[in-house]
N, CA, C and O of each residue as an XYZ file, in Angstrom:
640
protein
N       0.804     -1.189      0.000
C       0.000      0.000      0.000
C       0.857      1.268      0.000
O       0.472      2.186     -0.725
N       2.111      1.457      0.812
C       2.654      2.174      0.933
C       3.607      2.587     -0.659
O       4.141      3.696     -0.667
N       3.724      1.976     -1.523
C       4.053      2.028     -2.853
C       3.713      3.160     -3.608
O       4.355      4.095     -4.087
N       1.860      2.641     -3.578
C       0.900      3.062     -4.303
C       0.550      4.791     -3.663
O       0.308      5.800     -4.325
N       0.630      4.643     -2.307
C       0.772      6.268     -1.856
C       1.861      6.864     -2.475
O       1.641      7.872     -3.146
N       3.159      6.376     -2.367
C       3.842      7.707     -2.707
C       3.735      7.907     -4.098
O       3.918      9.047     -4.526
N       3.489      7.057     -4.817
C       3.351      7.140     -6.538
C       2.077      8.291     -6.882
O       1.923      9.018     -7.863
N       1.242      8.119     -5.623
C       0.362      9.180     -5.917
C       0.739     10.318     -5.508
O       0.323     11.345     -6.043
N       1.609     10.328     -4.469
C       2.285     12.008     -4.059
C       3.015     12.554     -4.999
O       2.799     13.669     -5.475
N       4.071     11.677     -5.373
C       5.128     12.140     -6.085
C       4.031     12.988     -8.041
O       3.944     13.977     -8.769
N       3.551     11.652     -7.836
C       2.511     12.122     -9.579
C       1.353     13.694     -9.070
O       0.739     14.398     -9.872
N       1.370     13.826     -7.791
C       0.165     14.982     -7.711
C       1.285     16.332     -7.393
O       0.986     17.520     -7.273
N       2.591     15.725     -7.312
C       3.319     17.163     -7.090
C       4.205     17.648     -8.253
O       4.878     18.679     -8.223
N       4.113     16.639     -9.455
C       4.364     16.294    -10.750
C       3.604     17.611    -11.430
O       4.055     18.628    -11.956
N       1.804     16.982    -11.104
C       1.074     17.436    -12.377
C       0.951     19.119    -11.497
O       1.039     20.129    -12.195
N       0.796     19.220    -10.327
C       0.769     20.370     -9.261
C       2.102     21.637     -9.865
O       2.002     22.845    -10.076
N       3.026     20.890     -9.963
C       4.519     22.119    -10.279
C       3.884     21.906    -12.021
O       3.073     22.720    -12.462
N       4.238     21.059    -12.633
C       3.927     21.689    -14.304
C       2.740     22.381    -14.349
O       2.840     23.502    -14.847
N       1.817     22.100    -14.036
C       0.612     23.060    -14.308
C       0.678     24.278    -13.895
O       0.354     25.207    -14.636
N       1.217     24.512    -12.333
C       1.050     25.588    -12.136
C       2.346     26.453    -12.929
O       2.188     27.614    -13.306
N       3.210     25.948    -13.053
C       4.298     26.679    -13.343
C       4.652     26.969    -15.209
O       5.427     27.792    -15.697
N       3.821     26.025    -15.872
C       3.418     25.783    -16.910
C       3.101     27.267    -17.872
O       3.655     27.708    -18.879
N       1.770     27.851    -16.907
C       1.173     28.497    -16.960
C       1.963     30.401    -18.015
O       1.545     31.000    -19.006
N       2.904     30.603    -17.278
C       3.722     31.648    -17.577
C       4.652     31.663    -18.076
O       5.281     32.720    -18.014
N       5.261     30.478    -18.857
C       5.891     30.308    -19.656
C       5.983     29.314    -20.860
O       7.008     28.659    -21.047
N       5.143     29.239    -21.483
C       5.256     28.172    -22.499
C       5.002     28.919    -23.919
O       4.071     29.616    -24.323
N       6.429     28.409    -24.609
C       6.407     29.281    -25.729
C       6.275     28.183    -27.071
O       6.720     27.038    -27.148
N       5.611     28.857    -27.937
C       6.002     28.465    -29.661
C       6.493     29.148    -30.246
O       6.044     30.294    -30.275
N       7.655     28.814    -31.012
C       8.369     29.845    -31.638
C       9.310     29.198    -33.050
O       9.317     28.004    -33.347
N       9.856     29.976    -33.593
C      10.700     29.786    -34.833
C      12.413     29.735    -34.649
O      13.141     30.493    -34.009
N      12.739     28.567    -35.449
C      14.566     28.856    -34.801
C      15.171     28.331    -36.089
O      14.755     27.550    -36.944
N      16.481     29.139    -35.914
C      17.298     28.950    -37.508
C      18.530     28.841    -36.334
O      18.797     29.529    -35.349
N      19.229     27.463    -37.023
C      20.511     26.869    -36.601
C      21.683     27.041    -37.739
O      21.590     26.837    -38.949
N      22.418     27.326    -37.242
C      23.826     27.027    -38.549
C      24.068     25.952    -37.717
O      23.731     25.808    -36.542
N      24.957     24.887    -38.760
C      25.747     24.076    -38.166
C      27.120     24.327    -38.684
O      27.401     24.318    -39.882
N      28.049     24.574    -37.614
C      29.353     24.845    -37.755
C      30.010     23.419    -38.302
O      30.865     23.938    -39.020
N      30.155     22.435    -38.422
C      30.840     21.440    -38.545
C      30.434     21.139    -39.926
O      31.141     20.275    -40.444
N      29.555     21.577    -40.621
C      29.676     21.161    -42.244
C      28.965     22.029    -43.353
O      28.768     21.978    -44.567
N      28.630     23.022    -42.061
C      27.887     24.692    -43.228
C      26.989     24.225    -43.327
O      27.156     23.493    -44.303
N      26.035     24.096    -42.987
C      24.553     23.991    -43.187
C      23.655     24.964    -42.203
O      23.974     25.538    -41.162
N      22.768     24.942    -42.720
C      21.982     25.899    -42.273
C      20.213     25.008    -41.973
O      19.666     24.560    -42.981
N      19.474     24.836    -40.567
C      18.594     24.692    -40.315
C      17.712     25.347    -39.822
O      17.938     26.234    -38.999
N      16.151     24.924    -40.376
C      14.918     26.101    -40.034
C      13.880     25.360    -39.469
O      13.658     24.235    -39.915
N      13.091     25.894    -38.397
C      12.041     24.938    -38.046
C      11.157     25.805    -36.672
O      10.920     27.003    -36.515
N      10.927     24.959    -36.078
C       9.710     25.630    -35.348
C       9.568     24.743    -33.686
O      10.234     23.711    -33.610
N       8.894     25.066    -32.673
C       9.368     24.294    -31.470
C       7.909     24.701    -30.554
O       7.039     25.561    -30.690
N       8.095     23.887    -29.828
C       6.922     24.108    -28.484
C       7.288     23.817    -26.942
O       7.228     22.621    -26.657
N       7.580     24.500    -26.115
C       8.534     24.199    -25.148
C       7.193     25.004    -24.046
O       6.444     25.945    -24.309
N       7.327     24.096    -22.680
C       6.378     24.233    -21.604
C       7.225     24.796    -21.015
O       8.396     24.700    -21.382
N       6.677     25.910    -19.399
C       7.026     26.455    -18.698
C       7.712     25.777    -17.590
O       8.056     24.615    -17.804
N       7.961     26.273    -16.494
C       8.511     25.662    -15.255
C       9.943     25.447    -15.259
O      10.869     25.570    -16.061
N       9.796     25.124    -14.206
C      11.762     24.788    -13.802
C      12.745     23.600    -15.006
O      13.835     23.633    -15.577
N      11.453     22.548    -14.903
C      11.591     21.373    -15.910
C      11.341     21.600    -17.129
O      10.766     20.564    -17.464
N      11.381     22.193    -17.933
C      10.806     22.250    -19.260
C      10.646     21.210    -20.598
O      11.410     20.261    -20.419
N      10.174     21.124    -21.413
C       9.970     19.974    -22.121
C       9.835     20.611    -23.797
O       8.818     21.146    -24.237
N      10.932     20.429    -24.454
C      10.897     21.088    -25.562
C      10.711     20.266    -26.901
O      11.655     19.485    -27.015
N       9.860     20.177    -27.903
C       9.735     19.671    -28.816
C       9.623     20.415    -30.106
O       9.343     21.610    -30.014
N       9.774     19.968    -31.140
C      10.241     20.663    -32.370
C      10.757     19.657    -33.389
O      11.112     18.479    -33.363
N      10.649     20.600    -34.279
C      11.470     19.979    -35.808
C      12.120     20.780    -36.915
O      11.411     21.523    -37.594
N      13.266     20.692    -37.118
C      14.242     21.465    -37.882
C      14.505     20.356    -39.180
O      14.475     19.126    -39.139
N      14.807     21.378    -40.482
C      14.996     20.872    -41.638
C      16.207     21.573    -42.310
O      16.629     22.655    -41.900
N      16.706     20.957    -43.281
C      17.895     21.777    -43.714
C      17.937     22.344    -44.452
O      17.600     21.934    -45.563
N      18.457     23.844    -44.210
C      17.477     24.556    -45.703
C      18.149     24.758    -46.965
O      17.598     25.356    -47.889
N      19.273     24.302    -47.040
C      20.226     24.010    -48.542
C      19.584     22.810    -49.262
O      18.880     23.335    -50.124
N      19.494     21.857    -49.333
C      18.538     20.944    -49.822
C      17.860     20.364    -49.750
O      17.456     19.954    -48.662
N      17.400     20.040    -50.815
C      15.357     18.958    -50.684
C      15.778     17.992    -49.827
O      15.434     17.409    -50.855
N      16.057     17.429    -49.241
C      16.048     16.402    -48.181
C      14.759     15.860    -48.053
O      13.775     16.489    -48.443
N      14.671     14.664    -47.504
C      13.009     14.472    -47.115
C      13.655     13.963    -45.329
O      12.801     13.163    -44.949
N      14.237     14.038    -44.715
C      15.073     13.905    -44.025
C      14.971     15.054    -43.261
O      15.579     16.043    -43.670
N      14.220     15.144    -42.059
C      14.333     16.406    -40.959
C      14.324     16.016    -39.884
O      13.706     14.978    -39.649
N      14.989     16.690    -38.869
C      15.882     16.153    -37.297
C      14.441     16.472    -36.590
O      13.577     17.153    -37.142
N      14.341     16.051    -35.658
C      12.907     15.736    -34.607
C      13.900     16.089    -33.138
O      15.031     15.742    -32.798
N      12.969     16.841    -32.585
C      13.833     16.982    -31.117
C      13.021     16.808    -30.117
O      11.862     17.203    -30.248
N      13.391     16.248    -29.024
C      12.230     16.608    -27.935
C      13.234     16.374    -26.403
O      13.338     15.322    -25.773
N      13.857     17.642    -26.100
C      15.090     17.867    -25.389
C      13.965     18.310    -23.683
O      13.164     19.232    -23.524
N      14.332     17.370    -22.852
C      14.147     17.792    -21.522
C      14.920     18.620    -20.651
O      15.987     18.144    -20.264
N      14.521     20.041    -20.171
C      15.191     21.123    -20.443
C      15.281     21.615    -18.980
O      14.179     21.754    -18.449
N      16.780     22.022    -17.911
C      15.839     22.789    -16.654
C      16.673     24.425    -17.297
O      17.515     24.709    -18.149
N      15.794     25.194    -16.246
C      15.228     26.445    -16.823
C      16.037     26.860    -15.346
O      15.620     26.518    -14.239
N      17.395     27.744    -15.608
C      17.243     28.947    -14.482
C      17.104     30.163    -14.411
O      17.762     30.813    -15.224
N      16.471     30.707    -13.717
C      15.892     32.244    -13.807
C      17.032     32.840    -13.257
O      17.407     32.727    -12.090
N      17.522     33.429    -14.080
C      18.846     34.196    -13.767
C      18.521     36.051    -13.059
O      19.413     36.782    -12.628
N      17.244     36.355    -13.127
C      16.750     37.576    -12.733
C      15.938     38.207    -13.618
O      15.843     37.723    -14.746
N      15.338     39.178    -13.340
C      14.781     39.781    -14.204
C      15.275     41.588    -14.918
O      15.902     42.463    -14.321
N      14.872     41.616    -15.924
C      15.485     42.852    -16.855
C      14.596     44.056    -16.380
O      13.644     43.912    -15.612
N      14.914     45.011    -16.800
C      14.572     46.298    -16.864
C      13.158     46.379    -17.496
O      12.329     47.228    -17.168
N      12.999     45.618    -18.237
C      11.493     44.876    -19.449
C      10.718     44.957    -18.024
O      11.136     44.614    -16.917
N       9.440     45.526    -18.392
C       8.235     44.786    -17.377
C       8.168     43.841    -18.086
O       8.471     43.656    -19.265
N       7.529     42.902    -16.910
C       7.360     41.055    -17.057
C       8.606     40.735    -17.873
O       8.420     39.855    -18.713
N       9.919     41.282    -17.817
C      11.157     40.858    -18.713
C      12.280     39.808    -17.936
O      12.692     40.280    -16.877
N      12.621     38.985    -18.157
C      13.212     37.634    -16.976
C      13.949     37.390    -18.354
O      13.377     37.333    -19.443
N      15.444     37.241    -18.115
C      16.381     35.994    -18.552
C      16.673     34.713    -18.294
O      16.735     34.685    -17.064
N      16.933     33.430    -18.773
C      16.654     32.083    -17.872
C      18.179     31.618    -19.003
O      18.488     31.959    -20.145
N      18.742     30.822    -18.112
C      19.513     29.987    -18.383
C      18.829     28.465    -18.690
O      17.955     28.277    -17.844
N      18.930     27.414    -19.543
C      18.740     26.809    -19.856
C      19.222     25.393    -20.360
O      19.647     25.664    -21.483
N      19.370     24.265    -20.204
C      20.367     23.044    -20.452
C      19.844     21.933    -20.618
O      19.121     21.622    -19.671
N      19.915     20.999    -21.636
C      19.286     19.516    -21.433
C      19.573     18.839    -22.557
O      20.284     19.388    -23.399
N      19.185     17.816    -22.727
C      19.741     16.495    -23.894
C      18.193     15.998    -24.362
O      17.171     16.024    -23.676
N      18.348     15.571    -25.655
C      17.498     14.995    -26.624
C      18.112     13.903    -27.278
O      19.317     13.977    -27.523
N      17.417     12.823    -27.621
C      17.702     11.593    -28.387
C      17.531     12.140    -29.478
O      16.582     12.855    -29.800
N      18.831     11.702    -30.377
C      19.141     11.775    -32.015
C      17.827     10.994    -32.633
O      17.625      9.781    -32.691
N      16.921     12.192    -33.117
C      15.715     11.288    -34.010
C      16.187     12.063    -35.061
O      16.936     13.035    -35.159
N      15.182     10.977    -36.250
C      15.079     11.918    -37.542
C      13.751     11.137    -37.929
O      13.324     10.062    -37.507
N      13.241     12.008    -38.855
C      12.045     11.287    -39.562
C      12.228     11.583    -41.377
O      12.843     12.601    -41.695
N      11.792     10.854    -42.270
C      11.851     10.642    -43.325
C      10.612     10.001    -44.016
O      10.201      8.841    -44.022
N      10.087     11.314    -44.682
C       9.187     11.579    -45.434
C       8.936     11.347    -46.645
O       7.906     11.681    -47.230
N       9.993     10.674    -47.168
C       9.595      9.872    -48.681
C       8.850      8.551    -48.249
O       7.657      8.327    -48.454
N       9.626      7.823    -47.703
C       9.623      6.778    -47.089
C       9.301      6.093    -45.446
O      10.226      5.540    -44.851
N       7.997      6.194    -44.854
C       7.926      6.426    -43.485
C       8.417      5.877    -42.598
O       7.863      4.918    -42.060
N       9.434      6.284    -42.267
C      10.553      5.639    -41.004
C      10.792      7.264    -39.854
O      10.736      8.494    -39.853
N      11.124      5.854    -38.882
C      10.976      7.130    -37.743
C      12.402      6.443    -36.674
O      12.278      5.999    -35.532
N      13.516      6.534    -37.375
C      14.481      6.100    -36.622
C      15.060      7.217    -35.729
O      15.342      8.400    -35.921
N      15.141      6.175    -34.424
C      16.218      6.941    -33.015
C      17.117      6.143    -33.104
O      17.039      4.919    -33.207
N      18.435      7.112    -33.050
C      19.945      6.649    -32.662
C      20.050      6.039    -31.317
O      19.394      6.395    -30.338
N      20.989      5.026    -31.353
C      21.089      4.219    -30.219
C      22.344      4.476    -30.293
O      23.064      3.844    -29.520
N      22.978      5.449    -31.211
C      25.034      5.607    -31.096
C      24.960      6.987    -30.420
O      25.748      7.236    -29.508
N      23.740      8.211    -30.956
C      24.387      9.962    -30.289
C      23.181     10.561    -29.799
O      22.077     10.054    -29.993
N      23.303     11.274    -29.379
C      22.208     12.165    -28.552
C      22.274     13.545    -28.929
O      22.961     13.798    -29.919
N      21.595     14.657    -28.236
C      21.700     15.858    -28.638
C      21.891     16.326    -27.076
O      21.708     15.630    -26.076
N      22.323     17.739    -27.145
C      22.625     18.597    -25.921
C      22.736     20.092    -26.132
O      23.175     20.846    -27.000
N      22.112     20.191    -24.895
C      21.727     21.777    -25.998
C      22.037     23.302    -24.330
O      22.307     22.855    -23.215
N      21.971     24.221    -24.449
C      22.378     25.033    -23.659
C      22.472     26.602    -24.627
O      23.037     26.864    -25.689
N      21.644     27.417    -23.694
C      21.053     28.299    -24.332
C      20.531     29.387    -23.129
O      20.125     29.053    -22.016
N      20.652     30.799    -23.659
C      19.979     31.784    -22.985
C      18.333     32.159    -23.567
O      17.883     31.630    -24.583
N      17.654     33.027    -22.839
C      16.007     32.848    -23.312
C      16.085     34.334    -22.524
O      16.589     34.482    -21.411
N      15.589     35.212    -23.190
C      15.263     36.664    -22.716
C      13.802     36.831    -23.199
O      13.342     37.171    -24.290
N      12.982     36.333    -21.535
C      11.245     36.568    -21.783
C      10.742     38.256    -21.805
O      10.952     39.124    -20.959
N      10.093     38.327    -22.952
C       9.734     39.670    -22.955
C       8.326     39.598    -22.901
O       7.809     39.319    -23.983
N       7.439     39.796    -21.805
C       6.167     39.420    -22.055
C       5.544     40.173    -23.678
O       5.836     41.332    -23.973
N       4.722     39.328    -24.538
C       4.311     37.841    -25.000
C       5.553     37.523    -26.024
O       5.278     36.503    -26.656
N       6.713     38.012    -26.361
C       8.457     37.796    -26.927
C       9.111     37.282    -26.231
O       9.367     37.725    -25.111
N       9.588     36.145    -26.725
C      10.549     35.248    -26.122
C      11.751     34.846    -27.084
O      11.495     33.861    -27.777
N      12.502     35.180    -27.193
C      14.446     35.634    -27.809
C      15.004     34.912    -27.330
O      15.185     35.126    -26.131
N      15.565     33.751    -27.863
C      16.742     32.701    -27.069
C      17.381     32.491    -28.347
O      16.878     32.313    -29.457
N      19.172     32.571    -27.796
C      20.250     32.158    -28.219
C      20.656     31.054    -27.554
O      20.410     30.963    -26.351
N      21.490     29.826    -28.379
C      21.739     28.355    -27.977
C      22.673     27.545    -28.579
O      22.501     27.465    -29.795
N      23.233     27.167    -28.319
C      24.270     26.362    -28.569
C      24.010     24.914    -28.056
O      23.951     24.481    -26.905
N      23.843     24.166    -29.528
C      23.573     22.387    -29.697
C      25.036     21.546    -30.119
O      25.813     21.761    -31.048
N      25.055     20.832    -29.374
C      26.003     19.512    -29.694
C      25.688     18.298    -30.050
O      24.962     17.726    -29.237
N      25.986     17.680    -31.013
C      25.533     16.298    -31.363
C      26.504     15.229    -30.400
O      27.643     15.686    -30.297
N      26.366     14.250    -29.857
C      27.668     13.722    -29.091
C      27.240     12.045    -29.258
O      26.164     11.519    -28.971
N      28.459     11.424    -29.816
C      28.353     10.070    -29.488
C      27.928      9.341    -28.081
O      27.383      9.938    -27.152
N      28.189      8.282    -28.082
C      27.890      7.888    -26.567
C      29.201      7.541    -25.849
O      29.281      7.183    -24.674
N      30.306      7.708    -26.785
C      31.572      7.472    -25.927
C      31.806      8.779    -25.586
O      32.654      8.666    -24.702
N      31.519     10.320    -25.775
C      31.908     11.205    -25.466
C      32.226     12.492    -26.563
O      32.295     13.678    -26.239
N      32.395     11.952    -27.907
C      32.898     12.642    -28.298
C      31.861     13.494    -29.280
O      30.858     12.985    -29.780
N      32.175     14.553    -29.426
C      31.590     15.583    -30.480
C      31.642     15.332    -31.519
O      32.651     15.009    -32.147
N      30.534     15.433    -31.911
C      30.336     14.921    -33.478
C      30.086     16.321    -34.577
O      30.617     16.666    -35.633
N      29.073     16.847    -33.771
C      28.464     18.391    -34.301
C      28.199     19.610    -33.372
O      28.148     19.495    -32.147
N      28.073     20.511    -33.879
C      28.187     21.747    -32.982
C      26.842     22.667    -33.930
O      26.887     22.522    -35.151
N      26.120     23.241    -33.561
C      25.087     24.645    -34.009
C      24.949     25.571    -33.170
O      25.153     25.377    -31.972
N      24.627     26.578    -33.596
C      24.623     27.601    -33.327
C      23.207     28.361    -33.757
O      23.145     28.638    -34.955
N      22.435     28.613    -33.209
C      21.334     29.379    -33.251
C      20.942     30.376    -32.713
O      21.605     31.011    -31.892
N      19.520     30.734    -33.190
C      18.383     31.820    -32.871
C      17.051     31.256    -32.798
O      16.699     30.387    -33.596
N      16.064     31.829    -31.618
C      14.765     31.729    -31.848
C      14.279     32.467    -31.639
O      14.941     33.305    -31.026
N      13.213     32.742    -31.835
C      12.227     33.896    -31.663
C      10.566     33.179    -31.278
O      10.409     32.120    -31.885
N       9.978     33.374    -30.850
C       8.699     33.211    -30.066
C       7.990     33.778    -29.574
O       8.302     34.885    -29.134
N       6.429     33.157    -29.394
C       5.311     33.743    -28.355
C       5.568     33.043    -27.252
O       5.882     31.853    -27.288
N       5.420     33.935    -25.853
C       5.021     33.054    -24.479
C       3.671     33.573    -24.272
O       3.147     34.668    -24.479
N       3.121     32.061    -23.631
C       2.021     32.649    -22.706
C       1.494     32.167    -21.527
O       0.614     32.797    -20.941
């Protein structure tokens, strides 16, 4: 019995912090990546929830060629509030977390995840109430350690 209680504490202080915290920050927005390691350039779009924990999902494509081939992200993110700006409702947040290497492919419907690299990502976010501006820096990384890829981006967004 005692199991089944805390599974219910732990899950009601779960849905209790995302919801409430949810609330004032969850943005959709647009982001263009360069990738430094082979010149390319990616464009795409994202949906990321509020709170300490954040949960970011999205999909970027490459915008030099037809590819049918576009990267899928869904990076679990914590969020620190580094203070707030001079902006009413204006807050900067530090930001950090890892995503499994997906891709999806649209000629042909396959939806493969890497079991060799991951993603990692780390980034600033300057909330401007309903503008949200984040700069970020992504790494592709094997699982022995090593760097595979590096980007460099911009996003731009609504919060609400």
């Amino acid at each position: 019995m005692r199991p089944r209680l805390l599974v219910v504490i732990v899950a009601t202080f779960l849905v209790f912090s995302f919801g409430v915290q949810s609330v004032t920050g969850t943005t959709i927005g647009g982001s263009i990546e360069k990738d430094l390691t082979n010149d390319e350039v990616y464009y795409g779009g994202y949906f990321r929830t509020g709170g300490l924990i954040k949960l970011e999902l999205g999909v970027s494509k490459p915008y030099s060629n037809s590819s049918n081939r576009m990267k899928l992200f869904s990076y679990l993110l914590t969020d620190i509030n580094l203070g707030s700006v001079g902006i009413s409702n204006g807050s900067i947040h530090l930001y950090f977390g890892a995503s499994p290497d997906i891709t999806l492919d649209t000629s042909a419907p396959s939806f493969p995840i890497s079991n060799s690299s991951a993603y990692g990502k780390m980034g600033l976010q300057l909330n401007m109430f309903p503008v949200s501006v984040q700069l970020q820096s992504t790494g592709r990384f094997d699982f022995s350690g090593e760097l595979t890829k590096i980007l460099g981006g911009l996003g731009i967004g609504l919060t609400f």
